[in-house]
Structure formats: structure tokens, C-alpha cells
N, C-alpha and C positions, 0 to 999 in steps of 0.2 A: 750618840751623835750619828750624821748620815756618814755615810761613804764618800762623803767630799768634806769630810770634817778636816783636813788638813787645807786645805784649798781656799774652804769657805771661814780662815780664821782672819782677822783680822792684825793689820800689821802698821806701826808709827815709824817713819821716817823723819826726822827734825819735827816741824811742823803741820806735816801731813798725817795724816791717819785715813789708811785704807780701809775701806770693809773688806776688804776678800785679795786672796793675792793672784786674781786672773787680772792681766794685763792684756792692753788693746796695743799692740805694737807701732810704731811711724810705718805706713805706707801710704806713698805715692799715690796719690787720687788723679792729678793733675785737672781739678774741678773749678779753679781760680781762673782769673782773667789775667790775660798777658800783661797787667800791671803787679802783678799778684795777692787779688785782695782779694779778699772771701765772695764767694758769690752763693744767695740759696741756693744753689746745686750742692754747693763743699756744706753748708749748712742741713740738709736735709740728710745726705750720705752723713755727717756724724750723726744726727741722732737718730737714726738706725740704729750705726753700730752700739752706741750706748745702752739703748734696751736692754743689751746681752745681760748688765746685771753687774760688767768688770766692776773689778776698783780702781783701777788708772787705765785709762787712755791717755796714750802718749801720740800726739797731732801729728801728722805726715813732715817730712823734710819741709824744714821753711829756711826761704835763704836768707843770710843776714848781710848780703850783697848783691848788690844785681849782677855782679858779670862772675855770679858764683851760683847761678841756676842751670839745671838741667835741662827746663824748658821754662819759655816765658810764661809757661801757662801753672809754675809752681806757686807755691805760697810764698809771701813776702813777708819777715819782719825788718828788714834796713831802713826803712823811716815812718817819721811818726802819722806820716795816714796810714797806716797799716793797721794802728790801736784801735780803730773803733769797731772794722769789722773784726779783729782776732775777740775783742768785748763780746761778738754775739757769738762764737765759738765757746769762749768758756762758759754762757749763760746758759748753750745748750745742754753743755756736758752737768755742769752743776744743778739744774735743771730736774736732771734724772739721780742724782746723789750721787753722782762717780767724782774721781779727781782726774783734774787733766795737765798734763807738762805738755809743752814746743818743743818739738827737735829740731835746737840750731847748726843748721849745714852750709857748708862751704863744696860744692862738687871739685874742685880745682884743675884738675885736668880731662875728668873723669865727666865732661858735655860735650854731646856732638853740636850743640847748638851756639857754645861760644868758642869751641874750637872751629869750626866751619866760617867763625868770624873773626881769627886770630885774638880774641881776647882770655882765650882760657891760660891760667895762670899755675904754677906747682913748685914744689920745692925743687927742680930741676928739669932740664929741656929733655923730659926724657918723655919718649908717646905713652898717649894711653891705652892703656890694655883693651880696651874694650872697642874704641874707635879708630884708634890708629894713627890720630893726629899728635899733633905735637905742639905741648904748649912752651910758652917763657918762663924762665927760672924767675922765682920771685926774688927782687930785693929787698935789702935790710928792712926798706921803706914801707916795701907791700908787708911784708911780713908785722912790721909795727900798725899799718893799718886792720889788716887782717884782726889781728887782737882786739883793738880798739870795737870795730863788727860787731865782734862776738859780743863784748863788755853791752856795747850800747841796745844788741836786740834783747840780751839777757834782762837790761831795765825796762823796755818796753815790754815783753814777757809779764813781768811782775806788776806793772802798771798796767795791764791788761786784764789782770789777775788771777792767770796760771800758779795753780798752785808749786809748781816745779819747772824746771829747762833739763833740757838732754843735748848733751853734746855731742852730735853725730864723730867716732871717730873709728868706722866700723867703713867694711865693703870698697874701700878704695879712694874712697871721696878723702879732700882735702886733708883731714886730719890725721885720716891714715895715711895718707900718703908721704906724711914727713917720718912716720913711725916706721914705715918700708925702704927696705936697702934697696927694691927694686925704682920702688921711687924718686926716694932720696939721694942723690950724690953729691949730696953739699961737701965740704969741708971746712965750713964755719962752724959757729957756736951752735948751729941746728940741726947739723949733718953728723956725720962720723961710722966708725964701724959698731959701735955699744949703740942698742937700742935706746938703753938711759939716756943717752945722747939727743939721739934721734926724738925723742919724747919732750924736749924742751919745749919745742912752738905750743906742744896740747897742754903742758904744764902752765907756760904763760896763759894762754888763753881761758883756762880752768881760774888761775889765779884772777885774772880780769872781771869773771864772771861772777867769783865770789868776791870781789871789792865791790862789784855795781850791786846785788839783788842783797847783801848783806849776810849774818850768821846764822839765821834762824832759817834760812832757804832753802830746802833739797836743790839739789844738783845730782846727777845722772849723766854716768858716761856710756856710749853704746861702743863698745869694743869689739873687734874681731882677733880672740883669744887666739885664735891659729888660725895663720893667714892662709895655708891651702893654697899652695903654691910653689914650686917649684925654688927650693932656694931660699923659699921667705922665711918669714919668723915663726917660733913656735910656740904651744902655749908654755914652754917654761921659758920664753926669753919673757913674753907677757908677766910671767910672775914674776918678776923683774920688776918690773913699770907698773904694775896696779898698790902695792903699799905707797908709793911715790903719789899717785893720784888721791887715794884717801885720805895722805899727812898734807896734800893742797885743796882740802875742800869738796871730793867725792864723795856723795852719802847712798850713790846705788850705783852698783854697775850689770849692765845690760851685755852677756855674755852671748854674741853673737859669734859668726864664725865667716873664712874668705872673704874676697873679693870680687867684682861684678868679673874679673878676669880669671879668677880662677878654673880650672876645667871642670864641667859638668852641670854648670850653674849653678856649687853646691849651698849659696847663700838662697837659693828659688830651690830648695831641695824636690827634683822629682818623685813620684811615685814609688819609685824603688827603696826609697829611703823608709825606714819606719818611724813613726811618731815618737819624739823625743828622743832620736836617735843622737843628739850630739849636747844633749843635759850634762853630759861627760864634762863638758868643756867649763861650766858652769862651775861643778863639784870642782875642778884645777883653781878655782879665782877662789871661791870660801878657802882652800885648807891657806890661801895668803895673807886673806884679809876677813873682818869681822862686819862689815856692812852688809846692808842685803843686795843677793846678786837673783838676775831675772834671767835665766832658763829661758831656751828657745830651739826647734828641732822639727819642723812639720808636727805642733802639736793640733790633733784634730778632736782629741777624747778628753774630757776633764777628769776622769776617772784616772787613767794613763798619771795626767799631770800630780793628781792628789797623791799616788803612789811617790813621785818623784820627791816630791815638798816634804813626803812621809820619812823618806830615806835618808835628808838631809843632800839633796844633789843640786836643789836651788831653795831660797825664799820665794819667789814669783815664778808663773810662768807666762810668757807670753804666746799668745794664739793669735797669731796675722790670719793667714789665706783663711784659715777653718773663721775669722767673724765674716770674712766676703759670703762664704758660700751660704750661712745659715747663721744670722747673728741671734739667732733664740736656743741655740746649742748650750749653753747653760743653765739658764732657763728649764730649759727638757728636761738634763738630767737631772737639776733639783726637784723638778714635780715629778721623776719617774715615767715622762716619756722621752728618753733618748732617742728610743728608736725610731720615732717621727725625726731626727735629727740627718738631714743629710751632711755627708763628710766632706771634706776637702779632699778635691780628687789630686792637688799638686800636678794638672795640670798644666797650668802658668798660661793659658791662652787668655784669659781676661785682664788679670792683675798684673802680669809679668811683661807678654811678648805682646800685647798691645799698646804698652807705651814704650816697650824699648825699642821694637821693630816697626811701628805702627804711629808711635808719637800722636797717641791719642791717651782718653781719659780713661778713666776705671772701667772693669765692667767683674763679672764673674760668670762664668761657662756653666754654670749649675743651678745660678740664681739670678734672674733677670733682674730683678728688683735692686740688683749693685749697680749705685753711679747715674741710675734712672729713677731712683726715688722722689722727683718730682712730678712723672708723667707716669707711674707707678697708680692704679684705681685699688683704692681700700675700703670702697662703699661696694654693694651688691650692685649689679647693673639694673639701671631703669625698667627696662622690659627685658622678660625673661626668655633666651632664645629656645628653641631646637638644635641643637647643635650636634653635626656628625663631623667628628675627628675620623679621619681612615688613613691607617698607619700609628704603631705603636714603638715606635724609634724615642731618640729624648726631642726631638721637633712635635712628634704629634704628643709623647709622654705631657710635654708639657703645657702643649695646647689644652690638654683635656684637663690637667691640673690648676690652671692660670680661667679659665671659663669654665669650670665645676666652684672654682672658690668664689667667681662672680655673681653666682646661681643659677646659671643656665643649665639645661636640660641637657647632659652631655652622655651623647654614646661613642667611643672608640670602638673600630674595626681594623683587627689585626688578621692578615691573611695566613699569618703563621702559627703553628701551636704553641708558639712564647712570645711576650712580649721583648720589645729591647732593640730592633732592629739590629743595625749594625754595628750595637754596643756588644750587643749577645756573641759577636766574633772577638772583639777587641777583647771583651773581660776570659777570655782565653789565653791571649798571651801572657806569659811572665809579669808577676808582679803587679797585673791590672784589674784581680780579682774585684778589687773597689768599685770597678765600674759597672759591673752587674749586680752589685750590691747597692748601689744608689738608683740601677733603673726599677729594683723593686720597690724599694723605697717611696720613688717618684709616684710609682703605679699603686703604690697602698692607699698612700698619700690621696691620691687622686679618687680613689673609690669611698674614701671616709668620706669626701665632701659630696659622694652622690652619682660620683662619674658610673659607667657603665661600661665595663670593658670584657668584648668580646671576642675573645682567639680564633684562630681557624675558621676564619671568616673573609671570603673576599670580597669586595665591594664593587657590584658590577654595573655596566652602564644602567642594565631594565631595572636593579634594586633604585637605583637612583631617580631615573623616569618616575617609578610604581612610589615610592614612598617621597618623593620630593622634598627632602629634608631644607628647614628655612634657612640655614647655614652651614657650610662644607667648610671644612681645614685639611687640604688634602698635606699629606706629610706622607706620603707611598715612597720617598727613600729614592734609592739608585738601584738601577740592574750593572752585575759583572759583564764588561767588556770581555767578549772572547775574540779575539785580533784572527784577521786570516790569513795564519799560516801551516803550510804543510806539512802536514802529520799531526793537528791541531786535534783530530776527531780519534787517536791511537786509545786505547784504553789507559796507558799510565800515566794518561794528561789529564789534570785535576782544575778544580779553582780552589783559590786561596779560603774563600768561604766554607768549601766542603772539608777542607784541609782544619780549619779551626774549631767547624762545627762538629768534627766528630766523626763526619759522616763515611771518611775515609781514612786508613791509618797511613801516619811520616812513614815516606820510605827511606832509603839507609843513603842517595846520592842522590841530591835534589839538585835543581835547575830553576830557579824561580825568576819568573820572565814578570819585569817589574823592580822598581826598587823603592818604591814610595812607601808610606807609611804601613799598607795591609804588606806588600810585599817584606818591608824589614821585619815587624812584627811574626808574620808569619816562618822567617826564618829562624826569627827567636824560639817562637813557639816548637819548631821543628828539631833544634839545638838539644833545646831543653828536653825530651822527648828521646834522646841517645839518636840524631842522625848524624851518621858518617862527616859527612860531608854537603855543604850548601856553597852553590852558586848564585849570585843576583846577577841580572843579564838586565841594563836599563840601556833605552834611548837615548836620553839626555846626557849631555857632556859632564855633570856632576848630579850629586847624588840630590834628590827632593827633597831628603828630609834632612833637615841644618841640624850639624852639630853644634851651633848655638842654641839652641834649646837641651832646654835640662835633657829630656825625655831621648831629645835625637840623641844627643853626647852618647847619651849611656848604651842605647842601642848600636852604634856606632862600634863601643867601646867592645860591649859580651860579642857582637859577630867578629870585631876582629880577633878577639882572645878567642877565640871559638876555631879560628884557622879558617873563617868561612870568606870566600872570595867577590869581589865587585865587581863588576865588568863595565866600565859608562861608554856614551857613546857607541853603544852596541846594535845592531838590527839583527834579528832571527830570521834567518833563512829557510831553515826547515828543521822538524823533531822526527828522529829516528827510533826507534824500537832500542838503543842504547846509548843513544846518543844526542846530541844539538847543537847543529851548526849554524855560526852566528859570523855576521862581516862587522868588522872593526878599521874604520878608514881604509874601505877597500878590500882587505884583505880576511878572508876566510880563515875560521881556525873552529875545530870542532872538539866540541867538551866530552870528555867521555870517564869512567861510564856513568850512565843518567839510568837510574829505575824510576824515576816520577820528576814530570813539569810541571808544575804550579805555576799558573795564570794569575796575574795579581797587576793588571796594566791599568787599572781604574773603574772607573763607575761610571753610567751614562744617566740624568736622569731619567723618573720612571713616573709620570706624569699623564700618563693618557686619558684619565676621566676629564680630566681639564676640559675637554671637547665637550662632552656630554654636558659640562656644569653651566660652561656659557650657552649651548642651546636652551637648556630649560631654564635660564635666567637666574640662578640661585645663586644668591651673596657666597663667592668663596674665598678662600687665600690658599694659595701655595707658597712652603714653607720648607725650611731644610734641604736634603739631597733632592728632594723634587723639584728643587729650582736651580740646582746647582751643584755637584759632592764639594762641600767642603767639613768643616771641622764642629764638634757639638758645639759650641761657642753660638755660630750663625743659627744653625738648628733652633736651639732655644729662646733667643734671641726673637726670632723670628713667630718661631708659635706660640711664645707669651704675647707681642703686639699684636698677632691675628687675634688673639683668645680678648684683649683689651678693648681690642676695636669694634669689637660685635654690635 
């Protein structure tokens, strides 16, 4: 058998029967219209991800209320116009031979979007973790409708004909929220100090669920085993409460972990984390119960996951972010090319901090083709271009990848001796080795289908004049900011770039002028490396990089356990041969001792052919840090539509 012979075995739940036990987990699309009904957008994004080959896909949060959405733009099952488009959801899923369950969710207090309108409702007026507002304590009343919700989207589910329903009661959203003491402070029949207690509302509503859809029905709970949280619950108060669940009608549980308030965002597990780093959690719910439980952890590798199924740590496992970035990652490694397989960089700029920051729809930072799968070209282009990419960053990486797969005639010019731009510093830092491993990837990728990529090559006005290429994608990046101040030009003044790239070694009492993303990382990198001591010296009145984000948290978290110092609100006066003095409202204070300042204030774009291209009239696009520094997200985004538009 292959090496995914655990993975790819096939498993029966009541009436379901899987081919394989990869799972498509509920995420967030927000591809529905503000009534919540399927729209071909939410229809072309599922079957995408279907191709992968799972054997259950389980449908994004659908609400089974309206003043129980996160945003008006989620999916809807709370009345019966909602069956006809969920009909062509499962036609697509079943379609490609997969099974699909509804995850029925209640947000309860846990939306900005009905709290900002006094309607968000919870088992007590206690704010949410995540917004800050504060909903009403539900009554007996709500609580008895609430039930009712669940029972009646659970029928339409089945009248739809979903082969299963998933009961959201994971991440903070309503259902956990009666199972948390942080939550919770009822002292009725649904509150108390025992979580058994506290478990009653998810009890009734499980119970409802299996009166309405009948015996023969999988039913699935999505749980968060250990809340990860300060004070909360842990996964042996959960082994508690999941035999309770099973003896009312549970035939899977869905071993998730925290809540959207947790610190570090560890339910959106950043990069630091390893793939199937918390299957742990999974392995605690089997030695309870005898159903099958579905394993979850930033898994990116099916290989990883088939070990895990191997070991007995879950029966399923689910792979969220890794179907956005690459939904043919199974696929590959059944026919033995993984390696074509880009990873989940756990990021979270596409899937995560776009609709929680951004209250926009899907996308994915690695994969254009997430959430645009309508305006997405799968034919060859009409006529075949010329096409000159200059700059090999992931804006032009992907230009050349996104119009080589169209057929165009594609040369990339990199002025540097590696491709990668300014990923090639990034995958320096701790723990972000991923990222220079997907820019090769990107660039292998890109030369199978014909690209033509050129290193140590700059692209100058007369090359441009002399060969007049039919189509330009300039993607030429950003140049480093050097700010004018005195003693700017001393020998132990560095950039952050030369600092990551090797080109100069950490000194032992750093000064790093900047606190933005190169500048954190760059302290990280420096940390990591045995320096002494790091200062970050920023302008700004707080720090750039949010410790709302998984990524910022963590970085936040190693420089302070690090002893390394912030300084906001700061302006540099002048750098000394040991020193750097800096004004802080007014008043002067000088750092000492300093053997090296790292520059890391930002990027300017680096755009100058642009002149050239509109004089000799050549169709061009500017793309990524050339039009702007911002984050790979925009980058790729950008030189996939240039590479489309040809």
C-alpha cells in the first residue's frame, strides 16, 4: 500500500461512508449575499476546494439565525429560502464524490456586526473577548428559541441533502460560550461552577437536532478541547462533557482548540507552530469516547497527517488554510508530486485578518485563485504574448507563473544573484524558513511551464528602448529608507536587509531604528543569533505590528521574554560611535552602549522604468512594493490580475 495508506482508508459513520479520512474543515468564505444565500462565487470556491480528492467537506459557519451572524455577508440556513441554493452546494460537493455536512452556528456575542447594533445576545452581559462590546443576557425564552434554530436548520440541512450537520460549539461562538465560566455566569439550570452544568444549552440543542434529522444521521460536534485561556477550561474538564455528548446523539467530534480571544490567535495557529502540533488534543477526547474524532493543528503535509491516524491520535484529519493555499495538495502526493505542492505559510493575511480586520471575503496570500475562482482564466490566452516580468519578488514570482501557465512567452529579470525579493530576508527570520521554500517552489513551478528566469540581470532603460518587449510587469520591489540623521554614514550603521542577508554579522548591543515588521523580525533574527541586548527606537506612538495577529503576538511575545526593549514615540537625534541619542516628548535620553544601528524605517517604492515604458508605449502593469510596500498578500494578488489581463 502507499505511504498514505492510513489516510487514504476509508471510514462509516451512521450512514455516511467516507472514501478517505481527509477532511475539508468549516471556514469563513463570507462569498454569500447580505441575505445569506449562496451566490456562484460561494459555489465556484467549493468546488475548487473539492477537487482536493477529501472525503468530507464540512460547509463554512452557516447561521441558524439572523441576529446570530458575524457578518451579513455569511451563509444562512434559518429559513426555508435558503434550501434551494444550499441544493446546489451539496450537488457540487456530491458532484465530485465527496460528502458534505453544515456547520450550524450561532456567534452570540462573539459579532462586531450585531453588537455595534445592540442585538448581539449570550449566556450573560459579560463583553466579548474579541470586540469589546457587550451583549444581553439571554432569557429562558431566547434560550428555548435558540434550540428550536438549531432543531429547524438541522431539517432543512437534511432536506437539502447534506449528508451530516456540525454543531459549531468551538472558538467562543455561542455554544461555547455557555460551556465557559468566562462566559457564563448564569446561576440557573444553564450556568453554574461544573462544566456538566454549563453543557446543558449544547446538550438540549444536540438533543433537538437528533429529534429533527432522526437516527440514522451523523451529527458532529466541533469542540474546543482546551479553551487556552487564562482560567478557562481544560481538556480534562472536556473529558467530562464529551461521553455526555455521545450518550445524546454525537457520532463525530471535531477536536479543535481556544477561542478567537485567546492569546496568540492560537485557533489561526501562526507559523511558529508545527503542523499537527495540537493532534494531542484529539488523542485526550478517543482515550474518552469510541466515535471517530477529526484531528486539527496547522496540518499542511498529508504524509505528517497519515503518521498521526497511524499512531492512533485521531480517525480524521482536517486541513483548513493548507486547501486555500493549494487545494491539489493531495492529489500530488498520491501521484508523487508533492513537491509541486505549495504549503500553507499560516500566514493568516488572506483567510484570517482579511475578514476579521478587513470584513471582507476570502482570499489566500500564496494563491490567487482563492475566493476569485470566477474571474480566475483556465483556458490558454487568445494570443500568445511577449512577456517581460522584471523583478523576481512573489509579485513578479507570480506574474511569471500566472502568464507562463497562460502561454505566453515569459522572461523574468532579477537584478539580483537569487530570486525571492524581499522574501529572501523574511525566510531569515526564526521559524519563517517556509517562506523561501515556497519562493522556490513558486520559481520551479514557473520554469516547468516555460518561464524563463534570469538572475543577475538589471533591466535598463536602453535594454528596454533596444528590445521593446510587447508586454512589461514591472514588480522591481522597494528600496531601504536611509532617514537623515547624524552619524547615519558611522561604519557600525547597517540596514536591516544587510543584517538578515548575511552580509554583516549581529552585533552584541543593537539599536534598531524602526519597529515595523523588518525591524521586529530583524530583532528576532538578532535574539536568535546570542545578541546581548536589542533596542527598537520607533516614531509612532504604538508599535505597527498588532499583537492581534497570530505572527505579531508571538513576535511581541520572544522580544519581550528576550529582555529586549521598545521605545514608541521616539525621534533619533543623532548615532555616536557608542551610543544613540533619541527625544521622547521633548526630552533627551541617550542609549548606551550601542556597537551596531540597524536601519529598518521602511521601503520607498522602486519604480523608475515606469518612465521609459510609458514613453515607448508598451502595455505595462506595476505591481507589489512598486506601487506601494505593503504585505505578499497585495504583491500576488496584483501580478496574477497583471499576468490575466495580458
Amino acid at each position: 500500500m502507499s505511504s498514505l495508506e492510513h489516510l487514504l482508508q476509508p471510514i462509516k459513520i451512521r450512514s455516511m461512508v467516507l472514501d478517505n479520512r481527509v477532511v475539508i474543515p468549516p471556514m469563513g468564505t463570507f462569498l454569500s449575499n447580505e441575505e445569506g444565500m449562496v451566490t456562484e462565487a460561494a459555489l465556484a470556491y467549493i468546488s475548487r476546494r473539492v477537487k482536493s480528492g477529501a472525503g468530507l467537506f464540512i460547509q463554512e459557519i452557516t447561521a441558524v439565525h439572523p441576529k446570530g451572524r458575524t457578518l451579513p455577508s455569511q451563509l444562512g440556513i434559518f429559513k426555508d429560502e435558503h434550501i434551494q441554493g444550499l441544493k446546489k452546494i451539496v450537488d457540487v460537493v456530491h458532484r465530485q464524490g465527496a460528502k458534505i455536512a453544515v456547520q450550524l452556528h450561532h456567534a452570540g456575542r462573539e459579532s462586531m456586526y450585531h453588537l455595534r447594533r445592540g442585538e448581539a445576545m449570550a449566556p450573560s452581559a459579560v463583553p466579548s473577548l474579541v470586540y469589546g462590546g457587550m451583549p444581553r443576557e439571554m432569557t429562558l425564552d431566547d434560550i428555548r428559541e435558540i434550540i428550536q434554530c438549531f432543531g429547524q436548520a438541522a431539517a432543512r440541512a437534511r432536506e437539502a441533502g447534506y449528508d451530516a450537520v456540525e454543531l459549531h460549539a468551538a472558538h467562543g461562538f455561542l455554544l461555547h460560550q455557555f460551556l465557559s465560566a468566562h462566559a457564563n455566569r448564569r446561576t440557573d439550570e444553564y450556568g453554574g461552577p461544573d462544566i456538566l452544568q454549563r453543557a446543558r444549552f449544547l446538550i438540549e440543542v444536540l438533543r433537538e437536532v437528533r429529534r429533527r434529522v432522526g437516527d440514522d444521521y451523523p451529527i458532529s460536534i466541533r469542540i474546543s478541547v482546551d479553551e487556552e485561556i487564562k482560567g478557562g477550561y481544560t481538556a480534562e474538564d472536556m473529558q467530562k462533557v464529551v461521553p455526555e455528548l455521545v450518550k445524546n446523539g454525537c457520532d463525530i467530534l471535531h477536536a479543535s482548540f481556544g477561542t478567537h480571544g485567546s492569546p496568540a490567535g492560537i485557533i489561526q495557529a501562526p507559523i511558529e507552530y508545527q503542523p499537527g502540533f495540537n493532534v494531542k488534543l484529539a488523542r485526550k477526547i478517543k482515550e474518552v469516547v469510541s466515535v471517530p474524532v477529526i484531528g486539527v493543528g496547522r496540518f499542511n503535509d498529508p504524509f505528517i497527517a497519515n503518521e498521526c491516524i497511524a499512531r492512533g491520535d485521531a480517525d480524521l484529519i482536517a486541513f483548513g488554510r493548507q486547501h486555500l493555499a493549494d487545494p491539489d495538495f493531495l492529489q500530488n502526493a498520491i501521484n508523487g508530486k508533492f513537491e509541486d505542492t505549495n504549503k500553507c505559510l499560516a500566514c493568516n493575511q488572506g483567510c484570517i485578518e482579511r475578514a476579521m480586520f478587513e470584513q471582507k471575503s476570502i482570499r489566500c496570500a500564496i494563491n490567487p485563485e482563492t475566493g476569485q475562482e470566477l474571474i480566475y482564466p483556465t483556458e490558454p490566452a487568445a494570443i500568445r504574448r511577449n512577456v517581460w516580468v522584471v523583478g523576481g519578488g512573489p509579485g513578479g514570482l507570480t506574474a511569471a507563473y500566472e502568464a507562463a501557465r497562460l502561454g505566453h512567452k515569459v522572461t523574468l529579470f532579477e537584478k539580483e544573484s537569487e530570486i525571492g525579493g524581499q522574501i529572501r530576508y523574511a525566510a531569515q527570520a526564526p521559524y519563517k524558513e517556509a517562506y523561501g521554500e515556497w519562493i522556490r517552489r513558486l520559481a520551479s513551478k514557473a520554469v516547468k511551464l516555460g518561464a524563463e528566469i534570469k538572475t543577475g540581470t538589471q533591466v535598463t532603460d536602453e535594454m528596454i528602448i533596444e528590445n521593446k518587449p510587447e508586454v512589461v510587469i514591472l514588480a522591481t520591489g522597494g528600496a531601504e529608507i536611509i532617514p537623515p540623521i547624524d552619524g547615519i554614514d558611522l561604519p557600525h550603521v547597517v540596514t536591516a536587509l544587510q543584517v538578515l542577508g548575511g552580509e554583516v554579522a549581529v552585533g552584541q548591543n543593537i539599536v534598531i531604528i524602526g519597529a515595523g515588521l523588518i525591524g521586529m523580525e530583524t530583532a528576532d533574527y538578532a535574539v536568535a543569533r546570542g545578541c546581548q541586548s536589542v533596542t527598537l527606537v520607533e516614531q509612532k506612538p504604538k508599535s505597527p505590528v498588532t499583537k492581534a495577529s497570530s505572527h505579531g503576538y508571538m513576535l511581541h511575545k520572544r522580544l519581550r521574554n528576550a529582555g529586549s526593549q521598545q521605545i514608541f514615540g521616539a525621534e533619533v537625534v543623532r548615532i555616536d560611535n557608542n551610543s544613540v541619542t533619541i527625544r521622547v516628548q521633548d526630552a533627551e535620553q541617550t542609549l548606551v552602549p550601542v556597537d551596531q544601528v540597524v536601519i529598518a524605517v521602511g521601503m520607498n517604492p522602486a519604480a523608475d522604468l515606469v518612465w521609459t515604458l510609458k514613453e515607448q508605449g508598451i502595455r505595462h502593469w506595476v505591481v507589489g512594493d512598486a506601487v506601494k510596500p505593503r504585505r505578499i498578500i497585495e504583491a500576488t494578488e496584483e501580478g496574477a490580475r497583471a499576468a490575466w489581463e495580458i
